[in-house]
One Martini backbone bead per residue (centre of mass of N, CA, C, O) as a GRO file, in nm:
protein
  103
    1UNK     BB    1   0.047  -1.105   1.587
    2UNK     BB    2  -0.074  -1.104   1.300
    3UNK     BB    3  -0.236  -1.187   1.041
    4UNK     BB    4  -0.230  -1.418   0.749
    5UNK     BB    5  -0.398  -1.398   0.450
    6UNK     BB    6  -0.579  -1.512   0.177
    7UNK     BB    7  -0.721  -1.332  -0.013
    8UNK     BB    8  -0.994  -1.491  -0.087
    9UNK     BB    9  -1.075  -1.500   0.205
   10UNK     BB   10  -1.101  -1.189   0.264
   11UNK     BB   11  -1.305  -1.155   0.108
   12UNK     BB   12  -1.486  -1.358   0.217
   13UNK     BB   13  -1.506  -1.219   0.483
   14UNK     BB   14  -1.585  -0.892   0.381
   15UNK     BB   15  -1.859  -0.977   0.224
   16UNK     BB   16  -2.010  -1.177   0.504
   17UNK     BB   17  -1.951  -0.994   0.753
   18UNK     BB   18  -1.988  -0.816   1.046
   19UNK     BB   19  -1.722  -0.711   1.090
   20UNK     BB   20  -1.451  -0.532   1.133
   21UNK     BB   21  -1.267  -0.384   1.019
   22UNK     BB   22  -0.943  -0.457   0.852
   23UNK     BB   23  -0.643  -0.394   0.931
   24UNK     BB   24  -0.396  -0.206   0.777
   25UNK     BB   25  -0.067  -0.275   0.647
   26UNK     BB   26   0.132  -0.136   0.412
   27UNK     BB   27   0.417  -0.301   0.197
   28UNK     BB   28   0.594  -0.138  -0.083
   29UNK     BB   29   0.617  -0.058  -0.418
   30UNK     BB   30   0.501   0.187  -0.602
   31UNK     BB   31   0.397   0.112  -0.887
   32UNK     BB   32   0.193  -0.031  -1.045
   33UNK     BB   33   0.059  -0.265  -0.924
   34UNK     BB   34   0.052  -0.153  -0.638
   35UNK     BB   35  -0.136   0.100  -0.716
   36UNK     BB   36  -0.372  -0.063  -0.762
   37UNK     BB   37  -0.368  -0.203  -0.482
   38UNK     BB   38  -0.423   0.069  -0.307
   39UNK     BB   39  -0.675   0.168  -0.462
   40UNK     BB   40  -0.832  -0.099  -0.365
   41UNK     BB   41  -0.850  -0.033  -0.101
   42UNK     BB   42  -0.941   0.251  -0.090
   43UNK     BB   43  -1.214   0.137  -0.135
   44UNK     BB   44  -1.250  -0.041   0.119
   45UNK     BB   45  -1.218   0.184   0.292
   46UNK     BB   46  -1.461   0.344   0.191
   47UNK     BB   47  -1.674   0.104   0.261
   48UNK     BB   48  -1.597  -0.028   0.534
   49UNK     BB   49  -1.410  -0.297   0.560
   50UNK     BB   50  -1.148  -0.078   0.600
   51UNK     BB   51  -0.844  -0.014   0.757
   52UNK     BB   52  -0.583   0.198   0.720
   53UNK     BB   53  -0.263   0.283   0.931
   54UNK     BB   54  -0.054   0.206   0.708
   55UNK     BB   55   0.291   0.295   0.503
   56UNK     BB   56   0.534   0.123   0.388
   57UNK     BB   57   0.830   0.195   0.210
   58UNK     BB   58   1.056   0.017  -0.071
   59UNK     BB   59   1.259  -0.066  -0.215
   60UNK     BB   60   1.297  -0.143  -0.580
   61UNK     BB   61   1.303  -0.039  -0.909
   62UNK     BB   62   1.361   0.201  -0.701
   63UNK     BB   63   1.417   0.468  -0.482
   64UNK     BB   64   1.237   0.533  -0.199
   65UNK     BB   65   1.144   0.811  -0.274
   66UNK     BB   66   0.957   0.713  -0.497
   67UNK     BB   67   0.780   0.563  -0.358
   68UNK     BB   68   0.683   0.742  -0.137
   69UNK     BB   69   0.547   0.942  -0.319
   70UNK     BB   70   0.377   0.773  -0.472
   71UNK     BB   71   0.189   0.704  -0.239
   72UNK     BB   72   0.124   0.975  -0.141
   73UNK     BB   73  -0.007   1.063  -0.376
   74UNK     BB   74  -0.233   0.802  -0.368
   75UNK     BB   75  -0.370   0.919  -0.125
   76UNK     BB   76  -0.452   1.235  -0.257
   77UNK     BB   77  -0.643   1.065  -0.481
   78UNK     BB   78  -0.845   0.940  -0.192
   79UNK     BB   79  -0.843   1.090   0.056
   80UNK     BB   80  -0.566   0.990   0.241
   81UNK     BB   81  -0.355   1.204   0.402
   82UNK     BB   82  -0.370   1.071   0.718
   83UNK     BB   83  -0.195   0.840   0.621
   84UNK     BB   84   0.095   0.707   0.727
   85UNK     BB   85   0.395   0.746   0.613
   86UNK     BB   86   0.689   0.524   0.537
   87UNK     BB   87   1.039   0.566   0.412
   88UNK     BB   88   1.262   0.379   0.332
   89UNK     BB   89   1.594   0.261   0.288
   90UNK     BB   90   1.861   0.356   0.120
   91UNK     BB   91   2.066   0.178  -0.097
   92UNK     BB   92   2.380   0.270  -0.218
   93UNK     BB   93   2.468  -0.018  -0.377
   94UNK     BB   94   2.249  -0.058  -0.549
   95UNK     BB   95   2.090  -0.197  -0.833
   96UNK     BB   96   1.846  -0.076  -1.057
   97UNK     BB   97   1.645  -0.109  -1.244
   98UNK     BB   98   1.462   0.108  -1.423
   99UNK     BB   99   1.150   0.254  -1.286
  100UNK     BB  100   1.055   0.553  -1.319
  101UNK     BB  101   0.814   0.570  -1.523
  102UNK     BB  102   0.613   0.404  -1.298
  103UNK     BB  103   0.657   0.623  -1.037
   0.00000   0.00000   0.00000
């Protein structure tokens, strides 16, 4: 299994050791928040701290099709567009507070 840590002590590892990049696997509803949290990974893609191995996105307050989108849009403007994107399946019996505006 994976290990999953505090993000604060991940920060404290990626700035002070020589560690191999930290594998991740991130799973998402892309709106505001998470696209920032994208970013910013991607950036430390960028620096050698992390690899990014793949994105599932889930239904969050839209469904599936928008984070998805989402995603890959934001890997577009990263130039990641080699990570594997899944996904999520859309529940269409789900009501959702719409927030397709911010995604």
């Amino acid at each position: 299994m994976g290990e999953y840590i505090n993000i604060n002590s991940w920060l404290l590892i990626l700035m002070t050791s020589d560690r191999n990049p930290l594998k991740l696997i991130l799973d998402t509803d892309p709106g505001g928040d998470d696209i920032f949290a994208l970013f910013w990974i991607q950036s430390l893609v960028k620096q050698g701290f992390a690899e990014l191995l793949a994105i599932t996105t889930a239904e969050g307050n839209v469904p599936a099709k928008y984070t998805f989108n989402a995603a890959c849009q934001i890997l577009e403007l990263g130039d990641l567009e080699d990570v594997p994107v899944g996904r999520g399946v859309d529940v269409p019996h789900k009501r959702f507070n719409d927030a397709s505006h911010i995604h």
